[in-house]
N, C-alpha and C positions, 0 to 999 in steps of 0.2 A: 579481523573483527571477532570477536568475545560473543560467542554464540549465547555463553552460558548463561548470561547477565539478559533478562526480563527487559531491562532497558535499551534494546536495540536499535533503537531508532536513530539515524545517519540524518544531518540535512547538509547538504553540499549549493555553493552557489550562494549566490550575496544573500542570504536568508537572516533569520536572525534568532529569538530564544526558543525553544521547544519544549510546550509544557506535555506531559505524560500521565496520563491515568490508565491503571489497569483494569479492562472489566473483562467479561463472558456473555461472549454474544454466542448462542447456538451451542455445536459444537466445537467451536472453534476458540483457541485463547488469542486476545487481540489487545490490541494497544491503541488507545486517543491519543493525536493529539495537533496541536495547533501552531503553527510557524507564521513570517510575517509575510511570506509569498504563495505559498502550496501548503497542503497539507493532507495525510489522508482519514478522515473524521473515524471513517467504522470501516471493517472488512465483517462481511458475513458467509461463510460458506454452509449451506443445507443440502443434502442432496441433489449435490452436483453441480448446485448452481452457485455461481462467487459472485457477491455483492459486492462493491465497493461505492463507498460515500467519499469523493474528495471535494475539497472547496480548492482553486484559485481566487488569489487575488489579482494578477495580472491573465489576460487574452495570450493565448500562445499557440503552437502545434504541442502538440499531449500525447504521450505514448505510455503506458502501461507496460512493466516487463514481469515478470513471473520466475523466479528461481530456484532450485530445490537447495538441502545441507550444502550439497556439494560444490555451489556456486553454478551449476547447469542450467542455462535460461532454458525452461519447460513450454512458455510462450510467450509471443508478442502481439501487444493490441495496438494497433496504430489509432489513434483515436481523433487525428486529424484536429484541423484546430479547433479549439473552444474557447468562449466567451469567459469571462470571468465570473464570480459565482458558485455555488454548489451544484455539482452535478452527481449523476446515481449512474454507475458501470457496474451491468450485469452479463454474464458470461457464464457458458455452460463448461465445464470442465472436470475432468474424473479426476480428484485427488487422490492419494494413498495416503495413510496415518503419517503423520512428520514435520519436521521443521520445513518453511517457506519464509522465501524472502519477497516482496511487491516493490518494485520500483516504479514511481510514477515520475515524471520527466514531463516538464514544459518549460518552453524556451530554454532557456538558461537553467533551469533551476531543474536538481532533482532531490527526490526524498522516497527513504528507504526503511522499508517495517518490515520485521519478523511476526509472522505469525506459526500457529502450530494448528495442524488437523489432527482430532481424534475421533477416533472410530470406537 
């Protein structure tokens, strides 16, 4: 994976086009965007707390993974199943300045964002 490249977004699993905007939520540099199964709308991290906004479009079990540069899963949210729809995952967690990767996983499907923390 091309760390380098702003466009980092993976979607694995019978998914389908993935549109991309870049914006600045907080401190944090993050990526939009929308698929035809999952997708994760926003990441917000402010002291200490990680937002995330993801929409399903299909019911499934939901797991949230959490990586650093190095490929190190840092954590895991089991988030058991959920409904379809927009939901809002908040999590307390101590970052350090740096490259992150978020994996969100349901059923079948997963989808995978880069983000960056700066301090």
């Amino acid at each position: 994976m091309d760390i380098s490249n702003d466009n980092s977004s993976i979607l694995t699993g019978s998914g389908g086009m993935i549109r991309m905007l870049k914006q600045k939520t907080g401190n944090i540099n993050t990526e939009k965007s929308t698929n035809n199964v999952i997708g994760i709308l926003s990441l917000n991290y402010i002291l200490n707390n990680l937002k995330i906004n993801i929409e399903l479009k299909e019911p499934g079990l939901t797991a949230i993974q959490l990586f650093d540069i190095k490929g190190v899963q840092i954590n895991y949210f089991n988030l058991g199943f959920m409904d379809l729809g927009k939901h809002t995952i908040e999590k307390t967690i101590n970052l350090p300045a740096g490259i992150y990767f978020v994996n969100l996983n349901c059923g079948n499907h997963s989808f995978t964002q880069k983000f960056v923390v700066v301090r």
